[in-house]
N, C-alpha and C positions, 0 to 999 in steps of 0.2 A: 062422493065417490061411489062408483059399481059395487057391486058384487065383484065383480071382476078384478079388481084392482084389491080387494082383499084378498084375493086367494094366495096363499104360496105358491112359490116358483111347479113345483110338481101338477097343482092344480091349474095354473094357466096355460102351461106345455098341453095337458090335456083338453081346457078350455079349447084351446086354437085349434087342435084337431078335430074334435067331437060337438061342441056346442057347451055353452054353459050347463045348460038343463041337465043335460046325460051326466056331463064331470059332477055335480051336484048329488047326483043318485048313485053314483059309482062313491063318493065321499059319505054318504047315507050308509050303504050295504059296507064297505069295506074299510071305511074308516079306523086307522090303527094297524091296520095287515098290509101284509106285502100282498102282490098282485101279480100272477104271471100273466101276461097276454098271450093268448095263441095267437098258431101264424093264421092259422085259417079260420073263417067266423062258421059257426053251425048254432044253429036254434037251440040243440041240445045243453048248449055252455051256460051253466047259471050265470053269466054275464049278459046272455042273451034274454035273461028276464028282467032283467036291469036296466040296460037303455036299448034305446030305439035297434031297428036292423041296421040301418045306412048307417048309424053309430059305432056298431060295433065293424061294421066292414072298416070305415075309415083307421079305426082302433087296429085294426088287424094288419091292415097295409101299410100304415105308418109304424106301427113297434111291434109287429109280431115275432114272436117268440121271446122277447125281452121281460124282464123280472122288473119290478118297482118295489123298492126295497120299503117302502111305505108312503099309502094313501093316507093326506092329511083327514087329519076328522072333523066334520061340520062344527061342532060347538064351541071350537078354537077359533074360526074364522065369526060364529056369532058373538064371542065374548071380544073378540078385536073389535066388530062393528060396534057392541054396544060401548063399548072404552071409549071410542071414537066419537060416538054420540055424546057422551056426557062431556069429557072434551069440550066441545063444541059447543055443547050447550051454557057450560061454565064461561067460555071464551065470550058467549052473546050476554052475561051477564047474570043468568042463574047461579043462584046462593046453594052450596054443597050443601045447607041443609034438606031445601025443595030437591036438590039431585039426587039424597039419600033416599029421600020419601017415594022419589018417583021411579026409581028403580030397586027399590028395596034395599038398599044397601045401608051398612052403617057410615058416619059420615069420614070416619077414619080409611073406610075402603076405598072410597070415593076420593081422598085428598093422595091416596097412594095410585091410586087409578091415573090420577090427574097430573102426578109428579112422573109417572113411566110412561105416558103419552108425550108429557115434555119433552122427556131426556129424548124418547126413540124420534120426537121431531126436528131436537137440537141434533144429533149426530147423524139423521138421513140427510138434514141442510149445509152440515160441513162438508160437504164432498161435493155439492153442487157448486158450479161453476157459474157466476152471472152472465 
């Protein structure tokens, strides 16, 4: 999986407008806060220190003046990917002991880790249609 495909719904709407990179850096500075967009881009907008120009133009013509009631935060989207790794790496046959060790974890976080990866896989597959 992407980066992409982890982000919450707020940060892929952005993704598609702006680039990964930029939505990234805007999740870096503002993570946790609401976000007004202006309608118009100017250098002077601490937003404008954050991503790119052509970023912020697109940013502005597509939701300008528009409030975001809150920007996801990086470390939620890094502690899903690492969930997902261990996951994974459990599924190809590593022992929750070597998973503890290899990410630090005790081997109880890892087995709860490993049960909320289940469940959220079981119930994202129930609504799929073959």
């Amino acid at each position: 999986m992407t980066a992409y495909n982890h982000l919450p719904r707020t940060a892929r709407e952005l993704a598609d407008c702006i680039g990964l990179s930029d939505t990234l850096e805007i999740m870096r500075v503002y993570g946790g806060q609401p976000l007004r967009i202006p309608r118009k881009p100017s250098s002077k907008l601490m937003l404008a220190k954050v991503i790119s120009s052509d970023a912020l133009y697109k940013l502005c013509m597509t939701y300008g003046g528009e409030y975001i009631s809150h920007i996801p935060q990086l470390d939620k989207i890094d502690k899903h990917r690492r969930n997902h790794a261990i996951f994974t790496d459990h599924e190809n046959g590593k022992p929750i002991s070597a998973l503890a060790r290899e990410y630090k974890l005790c081997t109880g976080r890892i087995c709860a880790i490993l049960a909320t990866v289940r469940r959220d896989k079981i119930t994202t597959n129930q609504f799929r249609l073959p």
